[in-house]
C-alpha positions in Angstrom: 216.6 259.1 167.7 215.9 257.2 164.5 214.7 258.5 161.2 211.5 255.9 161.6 209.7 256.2 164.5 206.1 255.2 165.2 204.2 256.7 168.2 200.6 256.3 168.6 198.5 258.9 171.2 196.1 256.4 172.9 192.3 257.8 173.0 189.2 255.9 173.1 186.3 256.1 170.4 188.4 258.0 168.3 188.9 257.6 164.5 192.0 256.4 163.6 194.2 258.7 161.4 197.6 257.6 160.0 199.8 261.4 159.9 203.0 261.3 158.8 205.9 264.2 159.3 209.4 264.3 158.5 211.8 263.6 162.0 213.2 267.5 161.4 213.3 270.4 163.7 210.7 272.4 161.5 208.4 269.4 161.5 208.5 268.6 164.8 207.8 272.7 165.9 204.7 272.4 164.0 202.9 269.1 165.2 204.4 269.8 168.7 201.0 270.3 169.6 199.4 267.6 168.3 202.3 265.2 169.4 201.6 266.3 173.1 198.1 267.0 173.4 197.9 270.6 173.9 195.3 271.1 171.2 191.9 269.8 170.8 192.3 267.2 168.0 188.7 266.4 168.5 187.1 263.1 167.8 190.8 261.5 165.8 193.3 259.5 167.0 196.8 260.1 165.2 199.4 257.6 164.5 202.4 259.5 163.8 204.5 258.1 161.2 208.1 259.8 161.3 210.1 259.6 158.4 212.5 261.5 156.2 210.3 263.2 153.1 211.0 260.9 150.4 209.6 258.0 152.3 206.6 259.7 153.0 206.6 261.3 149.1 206.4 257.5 148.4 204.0 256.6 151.2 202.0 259.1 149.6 202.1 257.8 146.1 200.7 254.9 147.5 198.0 256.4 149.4 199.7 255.0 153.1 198.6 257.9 154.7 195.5 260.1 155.8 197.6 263.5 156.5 201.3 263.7 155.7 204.1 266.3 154.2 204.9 266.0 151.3 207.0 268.3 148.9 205.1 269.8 146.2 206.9 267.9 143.8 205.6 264.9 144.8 202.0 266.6 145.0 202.1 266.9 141.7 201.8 263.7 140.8 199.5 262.7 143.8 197.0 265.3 143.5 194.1 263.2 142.3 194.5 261.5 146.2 195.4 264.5 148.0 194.6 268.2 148.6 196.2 270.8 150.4 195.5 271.7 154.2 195.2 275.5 154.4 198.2 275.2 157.2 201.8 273.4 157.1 203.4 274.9 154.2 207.4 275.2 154.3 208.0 278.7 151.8 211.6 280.3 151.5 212.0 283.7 150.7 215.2 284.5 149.0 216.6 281.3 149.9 216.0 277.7 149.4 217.9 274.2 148.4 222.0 274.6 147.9 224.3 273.2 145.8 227.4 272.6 147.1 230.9 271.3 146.5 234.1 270.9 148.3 235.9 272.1 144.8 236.4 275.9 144.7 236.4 276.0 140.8 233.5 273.9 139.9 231.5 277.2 139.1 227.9 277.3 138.7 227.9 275.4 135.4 226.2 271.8 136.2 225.8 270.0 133.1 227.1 266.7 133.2 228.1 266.8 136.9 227.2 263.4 139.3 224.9 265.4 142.0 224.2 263.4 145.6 220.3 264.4 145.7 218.1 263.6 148.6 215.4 262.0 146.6 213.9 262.2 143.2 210.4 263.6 144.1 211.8 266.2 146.3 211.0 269.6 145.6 214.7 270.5 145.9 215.4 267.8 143.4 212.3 269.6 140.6 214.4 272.8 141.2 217.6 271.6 140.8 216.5 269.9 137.3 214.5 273.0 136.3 218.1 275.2 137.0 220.1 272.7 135.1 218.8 269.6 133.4 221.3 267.8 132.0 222.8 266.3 135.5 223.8 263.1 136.4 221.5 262.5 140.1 222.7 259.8 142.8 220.3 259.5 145.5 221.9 259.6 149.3 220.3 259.8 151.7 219.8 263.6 153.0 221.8 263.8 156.0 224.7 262.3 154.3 225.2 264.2 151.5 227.7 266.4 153.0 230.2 263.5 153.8 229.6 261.8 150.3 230.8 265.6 148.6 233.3 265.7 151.2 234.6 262.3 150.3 234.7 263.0 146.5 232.0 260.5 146.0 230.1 262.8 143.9 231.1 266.5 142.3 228.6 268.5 144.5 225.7 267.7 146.7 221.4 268.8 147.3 221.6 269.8 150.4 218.0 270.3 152.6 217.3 271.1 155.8 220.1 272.4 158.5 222.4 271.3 155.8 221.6 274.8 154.3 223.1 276.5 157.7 226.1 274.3 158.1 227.7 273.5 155.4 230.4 275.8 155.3 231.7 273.7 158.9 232.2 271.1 156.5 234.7 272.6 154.2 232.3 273.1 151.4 231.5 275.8 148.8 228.4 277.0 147.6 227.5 277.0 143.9 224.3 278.2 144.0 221.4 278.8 146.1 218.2 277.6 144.6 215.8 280.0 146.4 217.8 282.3 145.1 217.1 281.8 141.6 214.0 281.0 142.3 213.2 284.5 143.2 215.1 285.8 140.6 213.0 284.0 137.9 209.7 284.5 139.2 209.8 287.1 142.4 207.7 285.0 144.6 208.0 282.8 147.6 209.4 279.2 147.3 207.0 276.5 147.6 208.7 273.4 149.3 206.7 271.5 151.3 203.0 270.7 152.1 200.7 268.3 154.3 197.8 267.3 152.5 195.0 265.0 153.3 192.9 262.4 151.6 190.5 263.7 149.0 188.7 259.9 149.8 187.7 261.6 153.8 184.5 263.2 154.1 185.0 267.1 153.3 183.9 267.9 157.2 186.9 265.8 158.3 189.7 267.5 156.4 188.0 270.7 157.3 188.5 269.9 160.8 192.0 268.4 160.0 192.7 271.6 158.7 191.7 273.5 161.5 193.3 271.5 164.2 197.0 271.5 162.6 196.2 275.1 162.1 195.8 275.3 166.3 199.1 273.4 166.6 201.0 275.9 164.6 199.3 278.8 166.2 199.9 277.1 169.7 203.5 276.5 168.7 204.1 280.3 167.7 202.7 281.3 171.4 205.1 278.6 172.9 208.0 279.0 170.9 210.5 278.0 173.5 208.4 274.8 174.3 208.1 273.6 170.6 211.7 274.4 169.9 212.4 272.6 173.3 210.4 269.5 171.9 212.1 269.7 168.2 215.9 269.8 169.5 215.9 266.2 169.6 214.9 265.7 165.9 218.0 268.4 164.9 220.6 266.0 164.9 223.0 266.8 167.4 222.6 271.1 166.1 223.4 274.0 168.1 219.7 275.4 169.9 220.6 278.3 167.9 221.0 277.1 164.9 217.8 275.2 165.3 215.8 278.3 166.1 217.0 279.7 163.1 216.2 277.1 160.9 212.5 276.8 162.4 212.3 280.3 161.6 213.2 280.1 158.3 210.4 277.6 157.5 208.0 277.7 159.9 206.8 281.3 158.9 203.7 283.4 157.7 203.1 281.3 155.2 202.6 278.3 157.8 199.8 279.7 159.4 198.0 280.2 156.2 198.3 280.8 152.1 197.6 283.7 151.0 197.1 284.9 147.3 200.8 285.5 146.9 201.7 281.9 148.3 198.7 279.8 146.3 200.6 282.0 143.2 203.7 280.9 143.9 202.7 276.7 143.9 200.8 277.4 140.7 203.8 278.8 139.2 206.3 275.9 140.5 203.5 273.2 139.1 203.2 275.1 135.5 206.6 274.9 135.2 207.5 271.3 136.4 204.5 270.4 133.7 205.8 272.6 130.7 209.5 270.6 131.8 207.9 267.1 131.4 208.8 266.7 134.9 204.9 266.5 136.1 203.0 264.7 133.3 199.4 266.5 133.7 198.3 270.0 134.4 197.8 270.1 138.1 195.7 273.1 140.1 195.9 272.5 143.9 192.8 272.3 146.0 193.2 274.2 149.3 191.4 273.1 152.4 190.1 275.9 154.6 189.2 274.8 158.3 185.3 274.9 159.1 
């Protein structure tokens, strides 16, 4: 399967909705439902634009899209377009981005060090330059980050995604886990990922926006073995196992709905990517509730 795909679900008198998702195993578990019509998605349409997440940070920063993920990184530089549907969130608790590097000695002292990164306006990315500014990043694309470490075309790797589960099949050492530090900075749940919605559609819409991806989780948890069926393809090639684990990881409590603790923990991540310079003005995240 490629990393772009376009599908469109054909309805008629429907209002057209451009949603994009990421072509990943915890992605696809959440807008299984939506993808295959098990859920009432009312009177939209959705054109499902598939692509890894800094394509669709981008897409967002241009305004391509009605509903898409997008890591929180990249919301905070897009939140004047976008707010936050109540549902979709990908948290970590106690574990998050890695570092990694095929060289046993390399240590957990970054500074000056070429880093393969997935993309500048990921989350993982903001993390990485809030552990340890002073980097040299080289953006590759995520799912072949491992190789370019491997290769010694760079002195460790970003890795997201099932690259978090596998990378020790790949001859390669972990020098630190971000989530990790994460929680031992601040003791909350990691922020990662969000789908957000146009602030320019009327409020009733992303209410019900809201509320239907909120269905398509909640269908998704009562089907698991059909929406983990439906995301093996988007896995790359990963054992069912592994795949349920990772959907588990990131598709959690925090999916099906913010609550104080979680809202916290992407005000914190914001504050500090400001105080940084990495986010130029003070953001505080709107959260859309379904009707």
């Amino acid at each position: 399967m490629s990393d772009v795909e376009q599908q469109i679900i054909p309805q008629t008198n429907k209002q057209h909705l451009r949603l994009g998702h990421s072509p990943d195993a915890d992605d696809a578990f959440m807008f299984y439902a939506i993808a295959k019509g098990k859920v009432d998605t009312a009177n939209f349409e959705f054109e499902h634009v598939v692509e890894d997440i800094e394509s669709l940070n981008n897409r967002a920063i241009r305004a391509e899209l009605d509903i898409t993920a997008v890591s929180f990184h990249a919301y905070g530089l897009i939140s004047d377009k976008y707010a936050i549907l109540s549902s979709g969130a990908s948290f970590g608790f106690h574990y998050g981005p890695i570092v990694v590097t095929r060289m046993t000695d390399l240590s957990k002292k970054l500074a000056g060090k070429r880093i393969a990164v997935p993309g500048l306006l990921t989350t993982a990315y903001l993390l990485l330059k809030l552990y340890e500014p002073n980097f040299i990043p080289e953006v590759v694309p995520f799912d072949q980050i491992m190789r370019h470490v491997y290769e010694g075309k760079a002195d460790a790797g970003l890795l997201i995604h099932e690259g978090q589960l596998t990378y020790g099949r790949h001859k390669l050492h972990k020098v630190v886990d971000l989530g990790e530090w994460w929680d031992s900075k601040t003791g909350l749940p990691l922020p990662l990922g969000a789908d957000v919605v146009k602030k320019d559609l009327p409020m009733e819409t992303q209410r019900k926006l809201a509320g239907i991806l909120k269905a398509s989780i909640e269908h998704a948890f009562l089907n698991r073995r059909d929406a983990l069926e439906y995301a093996l393809p988007y896995s790359r090639g990963m054992d069912p196992r592994l795949v349920d684990e990772f959907v588990a990881m990131y598709v959690n409590e925090y999916t099906l709905h913010y609550d104080d603790k979680a809202k916290k923990a992407v005000e914190k991540l914001l504050e500090m990517a400001h105080k940084a310079k990495f986010i130029k003005k003070r953001v505080k995240p709107q959260f859309i509730e379904p009707l």
